[in-house]
N, C-alpha and C positions, 0 to 999 in steps of 0.2 A: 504493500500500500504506500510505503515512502511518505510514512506520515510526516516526519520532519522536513523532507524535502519541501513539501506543499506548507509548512505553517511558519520555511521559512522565504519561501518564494510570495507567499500572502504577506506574512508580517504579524505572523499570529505569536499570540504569550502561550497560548498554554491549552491541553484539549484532553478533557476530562473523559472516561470512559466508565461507566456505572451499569453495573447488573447486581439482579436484589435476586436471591434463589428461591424467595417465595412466591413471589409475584410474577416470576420470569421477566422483569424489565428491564430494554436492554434501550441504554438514554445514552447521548452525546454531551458535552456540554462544553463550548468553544469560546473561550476568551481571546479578543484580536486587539485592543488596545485599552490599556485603560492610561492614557494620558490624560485625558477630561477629567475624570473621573471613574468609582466602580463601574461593571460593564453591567449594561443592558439586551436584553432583548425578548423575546416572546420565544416559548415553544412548542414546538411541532408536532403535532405526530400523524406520520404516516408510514404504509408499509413499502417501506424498499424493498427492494429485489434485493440486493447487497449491502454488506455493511459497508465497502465503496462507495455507494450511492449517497447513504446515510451519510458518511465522513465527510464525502466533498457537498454533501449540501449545508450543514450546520457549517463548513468553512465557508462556504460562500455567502450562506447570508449572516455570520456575524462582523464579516469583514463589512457587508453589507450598512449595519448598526452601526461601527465606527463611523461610518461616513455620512451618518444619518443624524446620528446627533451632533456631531461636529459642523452638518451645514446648517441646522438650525438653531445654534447657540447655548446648547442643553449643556452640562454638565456632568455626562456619563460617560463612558465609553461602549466598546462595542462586543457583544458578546449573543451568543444564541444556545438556543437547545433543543436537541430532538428526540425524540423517542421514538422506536422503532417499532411500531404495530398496528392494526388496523382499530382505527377511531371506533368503527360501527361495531367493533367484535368484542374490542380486549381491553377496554375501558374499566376500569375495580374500585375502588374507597380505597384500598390496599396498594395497587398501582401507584395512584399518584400519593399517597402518603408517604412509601417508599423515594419515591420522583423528589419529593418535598425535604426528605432528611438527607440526601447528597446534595441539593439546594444550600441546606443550613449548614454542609460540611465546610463550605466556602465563605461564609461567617460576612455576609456580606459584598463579595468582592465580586458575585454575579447576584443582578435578581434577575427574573423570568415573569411571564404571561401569558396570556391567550396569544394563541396565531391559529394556523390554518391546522383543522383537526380538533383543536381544542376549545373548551368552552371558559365561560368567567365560573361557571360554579366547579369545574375541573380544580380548580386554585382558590374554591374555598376550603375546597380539601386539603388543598396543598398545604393551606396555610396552618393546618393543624401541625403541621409540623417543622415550618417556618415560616418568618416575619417577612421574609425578602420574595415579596409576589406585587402584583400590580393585575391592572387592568382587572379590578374586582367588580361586582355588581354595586349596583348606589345602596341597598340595605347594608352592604359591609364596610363604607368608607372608600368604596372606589366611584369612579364615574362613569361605570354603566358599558355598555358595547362601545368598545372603541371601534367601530365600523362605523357608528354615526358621524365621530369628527376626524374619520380619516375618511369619509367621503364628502363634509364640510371643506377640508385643505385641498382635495380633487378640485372641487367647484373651483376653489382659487385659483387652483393651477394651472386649469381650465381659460378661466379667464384671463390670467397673466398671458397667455398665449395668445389669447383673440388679442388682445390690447397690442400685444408686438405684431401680430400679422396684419391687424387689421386697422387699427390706430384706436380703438375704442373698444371696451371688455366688457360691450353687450352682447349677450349670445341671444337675444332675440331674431330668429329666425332664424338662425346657426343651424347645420344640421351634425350635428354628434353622432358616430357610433361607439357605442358602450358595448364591449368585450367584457359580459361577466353580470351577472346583476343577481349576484348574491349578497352578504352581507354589509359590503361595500357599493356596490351598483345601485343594488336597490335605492338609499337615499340619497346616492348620486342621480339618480332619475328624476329624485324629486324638488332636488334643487332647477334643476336644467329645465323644467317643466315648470316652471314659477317663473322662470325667466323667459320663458316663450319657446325654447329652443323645441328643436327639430329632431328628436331621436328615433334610430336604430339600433334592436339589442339581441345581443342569444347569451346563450346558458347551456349548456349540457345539462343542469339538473332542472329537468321539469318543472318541478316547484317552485324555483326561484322565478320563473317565466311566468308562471298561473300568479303569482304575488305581483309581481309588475304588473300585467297586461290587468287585475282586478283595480288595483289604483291608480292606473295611467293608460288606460285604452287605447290611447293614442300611439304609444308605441310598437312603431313596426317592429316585427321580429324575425328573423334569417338564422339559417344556419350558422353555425359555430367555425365554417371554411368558407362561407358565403360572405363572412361580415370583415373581411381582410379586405373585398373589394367593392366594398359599397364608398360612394363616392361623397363625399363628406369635409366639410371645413376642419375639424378636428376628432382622430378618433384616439378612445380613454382607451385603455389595456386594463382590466379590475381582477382578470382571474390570475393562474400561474404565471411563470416566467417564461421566460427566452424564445417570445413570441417574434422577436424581429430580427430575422433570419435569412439567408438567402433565400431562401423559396418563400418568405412573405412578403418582406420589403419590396421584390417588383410588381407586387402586386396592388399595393396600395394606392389611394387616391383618395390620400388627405393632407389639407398644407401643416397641419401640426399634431401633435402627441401629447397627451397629457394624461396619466394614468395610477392608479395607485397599487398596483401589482408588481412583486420587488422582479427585480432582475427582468426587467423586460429585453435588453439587449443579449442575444447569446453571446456573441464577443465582441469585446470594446472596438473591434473595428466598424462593427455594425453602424455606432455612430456614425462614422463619417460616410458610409454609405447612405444613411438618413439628411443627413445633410447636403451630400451631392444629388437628393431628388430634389432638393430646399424644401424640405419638412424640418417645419420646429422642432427639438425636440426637447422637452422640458426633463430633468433627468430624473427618474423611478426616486430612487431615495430622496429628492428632495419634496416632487409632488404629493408623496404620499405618506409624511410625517408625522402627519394629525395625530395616528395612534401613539407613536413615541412619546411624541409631547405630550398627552395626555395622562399617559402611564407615570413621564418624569413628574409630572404634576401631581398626582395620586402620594408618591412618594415624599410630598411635602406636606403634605392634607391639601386633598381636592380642592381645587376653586373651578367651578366653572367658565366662568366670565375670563377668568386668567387664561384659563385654558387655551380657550378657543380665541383670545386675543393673539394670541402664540400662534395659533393655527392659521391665523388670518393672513400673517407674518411671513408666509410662505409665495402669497403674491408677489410682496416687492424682494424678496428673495431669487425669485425667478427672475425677475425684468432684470435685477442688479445680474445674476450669472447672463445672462442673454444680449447684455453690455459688457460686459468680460468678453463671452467670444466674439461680439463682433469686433471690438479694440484690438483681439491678440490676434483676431482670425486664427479660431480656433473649433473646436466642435463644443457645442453647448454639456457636453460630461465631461471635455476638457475641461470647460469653466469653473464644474461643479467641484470637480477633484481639486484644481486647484486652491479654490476657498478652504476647503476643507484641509489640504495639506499646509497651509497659511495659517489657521488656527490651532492645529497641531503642533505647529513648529514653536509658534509665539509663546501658545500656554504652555508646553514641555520648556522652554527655557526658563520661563518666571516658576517655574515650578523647582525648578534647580537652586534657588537661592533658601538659604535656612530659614524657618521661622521662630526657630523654639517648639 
């Protein structure tokens, strides 16, 4: 596997391996910087094919995390977790209790949350057995599905794009396709429909599509390969990753991107193939931070209002990268990295001087 090799070609600290022999659970847990601060990030679970598979995803999206709270000002670093089994089957009180006290063995230095697989009451279990969880339900001091204000930060990111393409960040009559309209999409739909706009949506899971199409009948809906070339002023990415691809990107026909599904580029060159169409592309970790933010917020006692002020803060975050690349003539995840490697750099030195 060349674990070393990969965490030291990423840049990663440290990558925990956890298996409990009652519960059979077999968890990742990947710290990739903590110069900000302890590492964050949400965890996963889903069923790999391989423990391969499993490794280089918790590396790829805690590096991810780094880069995530570093372009929007948080004070964590970057860390993930996953677990390796299937959500619909192997789910226990026992599972994530187990999950919870290799959580607490790190005394701090990672917390975790909900992501894709898991739920917020998954980690009220968790929390039976430690303090270091977020993204909890509002009865327990958290703020609730973080899919509402990580598809509130979509909306902006959204609009930060119309504003650069268009000279103005009304999406009334825009027409969006939205890739995904599950727990993120969904109130992405319903921001975009407040504002007049023009969407098209799919879903692989049925449900999420009968939820839509009940509260927004207006949305047209296409298949899952059909919605790559529907012809559209900006289309969102809301579900999995590394959707833009050689076999997607020529197919496209939209002038910008804005999405909150991590890792939408399968490789960093993709970028500048999205740029040589002249599609915006606003970059995955920054548009889709709302949950971070949220979570960092939890971590201090919730504030709302704070919250989502934070998340708003994602707008001119984007104009400011989207001024970056055009000054360096660069690619807009050129820009983003750069910010982020600027803030690394700054706070790792003041971080060098003693305090007592």
């Amino acid at each position: 596997m060349k674990i070393f090799e990969k965490m030291a070609r990423e840049g990663h600290e440290q990558v925990i391996l956890n298996y409990d022999r009652t519960t059979g659970l077999r968890a990742f847990i990947a710290i990739h910087d903590t110069t900000l601060g302890p590492a964050l990030g949400g965890c996963r679970m889903w069923n790999y094919a391989t423990e391969e598979e499993a490794l280089d995803d918790v590396l790829r999206l805690s590096k991810g995390m780094t880069f995530k709270s570093a372009v929007t000002g948080v004070d964590y670093g970057g860390g993930k977790s996953v677990i390796w089994g299937d959500p619909a089957q192997d789910k226990s009180e026992a599972l994530f209790r187990a999950f919870g006290r290799y959580v607490e063995c790190l005394k701090g230095r990672f917390m975790t949350g909900t992501d894709v697989g898991t739920t917020p009451y998954d980690f009220v279990t968790t929390l039976k057995e430690t303090k270091y969880v977020g993204a909890l339900p509002q009865e327990y001091g958290g703020g609730g599905s973080s899919g509402i204000i990580t598809a509130y930060g979509t909306w902006k990111a959204i609009k930060a794009v119309a504003r650069e393409l268009y000279g103005d960040d009304s999406l009334k009559g825009k027409k969006i396709a939205v890739q995904g309209l599950g727990k993120v999409g969904y109130y992405l739909v319903g921001h975009l429909t407040e504002e007049g706009a023009e969407i098209v949506g799919c879903d692989i899971v049925q449900e999420s599509i009968d939820a839509v199409k009940a509260d927004y009948p207006n949305v047209e809906v296409v298949s899952p390969d059909e919605i790559y070339g529907v012809e559209c002023d900006i289309f969102s990415p809301n579900a999995l990753g590394s959707v833009f691809n050689d076999d997607t990107i020529p197919r496209l026909k939209c002038k910008g991107i804005a999405g909150a599904a991590n890792n939408q580029l399968a490789e960093a060159r993709h970028a500048q193939a999205l740029a040589e169409r002249d599609i915006l592309y606003a970059p995955d970790y920054v548009a889709n931070a709302g949950g971070l933010i949220q979570v960092a917020d939890e971590l201090q006692g919730y504030n709302r209002d704070r919250a989502y002020s934070a998340a708003g803060m994602i707008y001119n975050r984007l104009l400011d990268i989207f001024a970056i690349a055009k000054s360096n003539n660069i690619t807009t995840d050129e820009a983003a990295n750069k910010m982020v490697d600027d803030r690394l750099k700054d706070i790792g030195k003041i971080k060098r001087n003693y305090i007592g």
